[in-house]
N, C-alpha and C positions, 0 to 999 in steps of 0.2 A: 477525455482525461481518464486515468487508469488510477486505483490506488490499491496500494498491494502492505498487506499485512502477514505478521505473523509471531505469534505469539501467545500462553495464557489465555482462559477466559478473565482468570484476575487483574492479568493483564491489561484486557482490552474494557473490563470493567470500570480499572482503576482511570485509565485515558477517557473515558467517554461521565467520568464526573470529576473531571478536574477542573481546574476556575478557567483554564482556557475557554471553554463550553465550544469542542469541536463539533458537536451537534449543529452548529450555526453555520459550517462552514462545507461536511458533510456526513451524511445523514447514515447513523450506525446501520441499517439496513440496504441501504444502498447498492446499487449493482454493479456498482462501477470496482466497489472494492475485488478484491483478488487475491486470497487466503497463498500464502506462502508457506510449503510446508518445514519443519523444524529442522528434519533429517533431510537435506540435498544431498545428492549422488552429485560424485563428479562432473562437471558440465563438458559438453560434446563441443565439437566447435561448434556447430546450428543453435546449439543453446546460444550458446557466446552473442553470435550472430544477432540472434532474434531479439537478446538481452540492449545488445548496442543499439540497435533501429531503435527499440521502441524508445531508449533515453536519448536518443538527438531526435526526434520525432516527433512534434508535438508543440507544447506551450507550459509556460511557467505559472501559476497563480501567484500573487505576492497581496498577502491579506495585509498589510498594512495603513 
């Protein structure tokens, strides 16, 4: 599992002490996260590409 961010440090302050408590769920250190940057350039097709695999790829969590 991949999880991809981007955003504020207030931002990501404000998400990680919300009454959600996604700390439970995953861990603000984590390595699995994957900083998205603010400014994206135009996507290439290979972006495109890479972008599609990885979202049909994989599996869902459903924390309920």
């Amino acid at each position: 599992m991949q999880a991809f961010f981007s955003g504020t440090v207030r931002v990501w302050n404000e998400l990680y002490s919300a009454d959600a408590n996604l700390e439970k769920v995953i861990a603000r250190r984590d390595n699995r996260w994957q900083h998205v940057g603010i400014s994206v350039r135009r996507p290439r097709l290979a972006d495109l590409r890479r972008a599609f695999w990885h979202a049909s790829h994989g599996t869902v969590l459903d924390y309920n």
